[in-house]
C-alpha positions as CSV (number, residue, x, y, z in Angstrom):
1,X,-13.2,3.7,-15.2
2,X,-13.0,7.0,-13.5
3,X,-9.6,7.9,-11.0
4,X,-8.4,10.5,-9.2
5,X,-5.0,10.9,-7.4
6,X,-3.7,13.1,-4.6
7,X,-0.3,13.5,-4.2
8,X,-0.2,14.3,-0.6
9,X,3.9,15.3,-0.4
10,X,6.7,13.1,-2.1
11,X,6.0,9.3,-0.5
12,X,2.2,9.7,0.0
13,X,-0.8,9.6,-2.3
14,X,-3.9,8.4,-2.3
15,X,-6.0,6.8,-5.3
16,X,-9.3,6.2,-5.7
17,X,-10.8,4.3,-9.0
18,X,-14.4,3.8,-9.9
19,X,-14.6,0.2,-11.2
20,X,-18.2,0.2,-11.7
21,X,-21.3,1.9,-10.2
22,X,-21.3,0.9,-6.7
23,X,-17.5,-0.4,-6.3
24,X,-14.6,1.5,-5.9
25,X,-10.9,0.6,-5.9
26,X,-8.5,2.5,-3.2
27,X,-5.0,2.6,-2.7
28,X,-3.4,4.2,0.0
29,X,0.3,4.8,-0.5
30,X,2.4,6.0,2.8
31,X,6.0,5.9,3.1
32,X,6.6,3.3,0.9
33,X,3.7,1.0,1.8
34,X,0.9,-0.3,-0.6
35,X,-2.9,-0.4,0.7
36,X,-5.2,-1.3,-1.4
37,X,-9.2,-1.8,-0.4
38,X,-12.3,-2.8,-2.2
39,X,-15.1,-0.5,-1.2
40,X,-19.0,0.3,-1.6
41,X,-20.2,3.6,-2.9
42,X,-21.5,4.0,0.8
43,X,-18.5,2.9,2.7
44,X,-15.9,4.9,0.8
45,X,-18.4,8.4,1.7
46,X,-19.0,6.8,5.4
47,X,-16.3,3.9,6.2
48,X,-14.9,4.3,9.8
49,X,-11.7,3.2,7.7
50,X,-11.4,6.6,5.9
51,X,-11.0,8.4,9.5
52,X,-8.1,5.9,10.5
53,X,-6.4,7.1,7.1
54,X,-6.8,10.7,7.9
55,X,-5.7,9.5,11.1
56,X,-2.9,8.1,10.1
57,X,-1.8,10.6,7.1
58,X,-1.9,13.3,9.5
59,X,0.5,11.5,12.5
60,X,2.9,10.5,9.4
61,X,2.7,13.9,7.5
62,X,2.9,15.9,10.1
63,X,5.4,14.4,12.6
64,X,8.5,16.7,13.5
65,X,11.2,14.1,12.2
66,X,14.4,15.8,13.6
């Protein structure tokens, strides 16, 4: 199995692990909390999915917490 991980600052990453040709294993990790999804080869390059995590990475990533 192939994986790559992104450490996206000190609470977030983001995994992604080939399990076989056409599957693929990702877990999102945000501030604590544990995602993990079962995708295609064609829905991990095109999943409306992917947009809510950038979505949602950016808001928690990028959010002023004073």
């Amino acid at each position: 199995m192939k994986s790559v991980n992104f450490q996206l600052d000190h609470h977030n990453s983001l995994e992604i692990t080939q399990i076989n040709d056409q599957l693929y294993e990702m877990r999102l990790s945000v501030n604590g909390s544990i995602s993990i999804f079962y995708l295609t080869r064609e829905q991990l390059c095109t999943d409306s999915r992917i947009e809510a995590f950038q979505d949602r990475l950016s808001s928690d990533l990028f959010t002023d917490n004073k």
